[in-house]
C-alpha positions as CSV (number, residue, x, y, z in Angstrom):
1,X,-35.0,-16.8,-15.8
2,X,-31.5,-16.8,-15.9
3,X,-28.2,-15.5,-17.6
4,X,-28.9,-14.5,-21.0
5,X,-32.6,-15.1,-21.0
6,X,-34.6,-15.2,-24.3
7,X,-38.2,-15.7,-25.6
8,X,-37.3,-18.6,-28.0
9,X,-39.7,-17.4,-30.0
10,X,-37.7,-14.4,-31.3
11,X,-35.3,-17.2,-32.7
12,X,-37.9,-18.9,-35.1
13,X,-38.1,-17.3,-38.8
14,X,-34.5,-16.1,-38.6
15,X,-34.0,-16.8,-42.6
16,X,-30.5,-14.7,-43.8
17,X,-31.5,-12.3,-46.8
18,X,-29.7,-13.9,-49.3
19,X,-31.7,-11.9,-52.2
20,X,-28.9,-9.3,-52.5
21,X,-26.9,-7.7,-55.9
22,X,-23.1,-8.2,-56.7
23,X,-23.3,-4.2,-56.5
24,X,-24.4,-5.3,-52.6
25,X,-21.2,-7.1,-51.8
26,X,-18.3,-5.6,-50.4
27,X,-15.4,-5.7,-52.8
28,X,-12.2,-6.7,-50.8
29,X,-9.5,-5.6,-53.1
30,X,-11.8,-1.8,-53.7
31,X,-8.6,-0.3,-51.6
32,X,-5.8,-2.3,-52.7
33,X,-2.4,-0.7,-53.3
34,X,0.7,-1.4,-54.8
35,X,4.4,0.0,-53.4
36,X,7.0,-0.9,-51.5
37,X,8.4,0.4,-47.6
38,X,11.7,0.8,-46.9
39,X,13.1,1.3,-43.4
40,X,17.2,2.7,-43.3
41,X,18.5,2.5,-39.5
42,X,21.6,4.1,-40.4
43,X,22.8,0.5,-38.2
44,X,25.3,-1.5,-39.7
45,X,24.6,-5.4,-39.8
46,X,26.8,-6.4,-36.6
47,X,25.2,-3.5,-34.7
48,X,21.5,-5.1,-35.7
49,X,22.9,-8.2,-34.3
50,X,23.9,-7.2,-31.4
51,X,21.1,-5.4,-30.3
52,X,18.9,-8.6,-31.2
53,X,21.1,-10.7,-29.1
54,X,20.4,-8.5,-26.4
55,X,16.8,-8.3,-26.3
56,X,17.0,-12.0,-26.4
57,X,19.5,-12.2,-23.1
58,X,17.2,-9.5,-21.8
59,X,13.8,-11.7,-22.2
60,X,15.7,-14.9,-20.7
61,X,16.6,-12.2,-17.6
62,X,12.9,-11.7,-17.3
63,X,12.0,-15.9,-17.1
64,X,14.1,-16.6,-14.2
C-alpha cells in the first residue's frame, strides 16, 4: 500500500473503557507541595541590571 498502511478493520470496535473506579484515576495533586525557593546572588540590584542590559546588547549583536 503506502505510508502508514492499515487494515481498516483493526479500527472498527475501538470503544474507550470508560467502566473504571475513582480509585482508577490518577490523582493530580497526590504529590503536591507547599514551600518557597529562594535564590541570594550576593549581586546588588545595579549589578543585576547591568548584566541584563548586556545580554540584551549581546542578543541584538547576534541579529545583525
Amino acid at each position: 500500500m503506502g505510508f502508514g498502511s492499515y487494515d481498516e478493520s483493526e479500527q472498527e470496535n475501538q470503544n474507550a473503557d470508560a467502566d473504571y473506579d475513582e480509585e482508577d484515576a490518577v490523582n493530580v495533586h497526590q504529590n503536591d507541595h507547599d514551600g518557597s525557593v529562594s535564590f541570594d546572588t550576593g549581586a546588588s540590584s545595579g549589578e543585576l541590571v547591568d548584566r541584563l542590559q548586556e545580554m540584551k546588547d549581546d542578543d541584538d549583536d547576534d541579529e545583525e
